[in-house]
C-alpha positions as CSV (number, residue, x, y, z in Angstrom):
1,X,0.0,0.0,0.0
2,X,1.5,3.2,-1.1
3,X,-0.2,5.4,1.9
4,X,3.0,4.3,4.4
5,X,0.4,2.4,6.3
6,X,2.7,-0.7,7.8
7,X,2.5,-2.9,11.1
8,X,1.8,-0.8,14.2
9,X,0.1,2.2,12.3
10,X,-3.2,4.0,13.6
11,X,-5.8,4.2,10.5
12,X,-9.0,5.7,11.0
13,X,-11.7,5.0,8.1
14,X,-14.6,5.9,6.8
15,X,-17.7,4.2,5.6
16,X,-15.2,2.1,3.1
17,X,-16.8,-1.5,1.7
18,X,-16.6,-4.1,4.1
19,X,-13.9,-5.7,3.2
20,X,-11.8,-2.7,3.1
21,X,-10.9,-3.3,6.5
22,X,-9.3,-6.5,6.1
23,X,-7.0,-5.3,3.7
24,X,-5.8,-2.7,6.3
25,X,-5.9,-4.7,9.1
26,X,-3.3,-7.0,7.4
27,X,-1.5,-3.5,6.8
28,X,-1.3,-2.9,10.1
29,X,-0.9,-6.0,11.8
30,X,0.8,-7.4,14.5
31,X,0.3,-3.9,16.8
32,X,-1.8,-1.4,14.8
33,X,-5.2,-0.3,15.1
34,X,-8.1,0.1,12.2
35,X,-10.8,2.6,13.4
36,X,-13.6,2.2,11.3
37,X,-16.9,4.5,11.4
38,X,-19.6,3.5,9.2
39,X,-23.3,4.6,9.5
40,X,-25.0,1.7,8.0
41,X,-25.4,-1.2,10.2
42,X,-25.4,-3.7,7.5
43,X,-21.7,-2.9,6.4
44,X,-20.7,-2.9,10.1
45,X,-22.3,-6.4,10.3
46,X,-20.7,-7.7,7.1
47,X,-17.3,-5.9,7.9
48,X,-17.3,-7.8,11.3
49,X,-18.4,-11.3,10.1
50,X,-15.6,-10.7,6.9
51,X,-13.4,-10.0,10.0
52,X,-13.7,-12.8,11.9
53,X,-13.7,-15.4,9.3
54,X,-10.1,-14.1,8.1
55,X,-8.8,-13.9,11.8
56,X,-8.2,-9.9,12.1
57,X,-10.9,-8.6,14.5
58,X,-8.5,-7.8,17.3
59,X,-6.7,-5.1,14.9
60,X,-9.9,-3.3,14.1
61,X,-12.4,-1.5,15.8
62,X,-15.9,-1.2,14.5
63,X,-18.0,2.2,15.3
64,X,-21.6,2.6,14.3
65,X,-21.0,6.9,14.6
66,X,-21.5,9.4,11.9
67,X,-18.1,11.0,11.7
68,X,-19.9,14.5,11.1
69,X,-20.8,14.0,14.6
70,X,-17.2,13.9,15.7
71,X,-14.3,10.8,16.1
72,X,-13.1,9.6,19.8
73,X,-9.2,9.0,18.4
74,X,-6.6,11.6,18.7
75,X,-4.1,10.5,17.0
76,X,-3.5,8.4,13.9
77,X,-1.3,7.7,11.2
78,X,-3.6,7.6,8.2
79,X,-7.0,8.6,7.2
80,X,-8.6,6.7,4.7
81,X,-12.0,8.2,3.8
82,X,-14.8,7.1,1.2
83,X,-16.1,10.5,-0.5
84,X,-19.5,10.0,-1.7
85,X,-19.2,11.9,-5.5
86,X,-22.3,13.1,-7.5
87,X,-22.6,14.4,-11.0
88,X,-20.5,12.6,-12.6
């Protein structure tokens, strides 16, 4: 991954597809931390049933919070953020 994101990094996400966080919690893996915030209950559902079947829930954390609202991490390494685009 060319974002410098590498074992022991802090990434904090945003409503990415579920699997999204099992690519970075590989990324991050053995001592890093995905913090992912996703409004929609179903992705948070899938993400964490794609996460335990591949053995990486303990490197990601799973918030059902609307990031407009605010984020409870200081700080982190990377931010990975899915921008919702219209008008193409």
């Amino acid at each position: 991954m060319f974002s410098g994101i590498g074992p022991g990094s802090k990434v904090w996400s945003q409503a990415l597809e579920p699997s999204a966080d099992n690519r970075l919690a590989h990324y991050v893996q053995p001592t890093g931390k995905v913090y992912s915030y996703d409004i929609r209950e179903e992705g948070q559902k899938t993400a964490r049933e794609n996460l335990s079947r591949s053995g990486l829930s303990d490197f990601v954390e799973l918030k059902l919070k609307d990031v407009v609202t605010g984020i409870d991490e200081g700080e982190v390494d990377a931010v990975i953020l899915d921008l919702a685009v219209h008008g193409w």
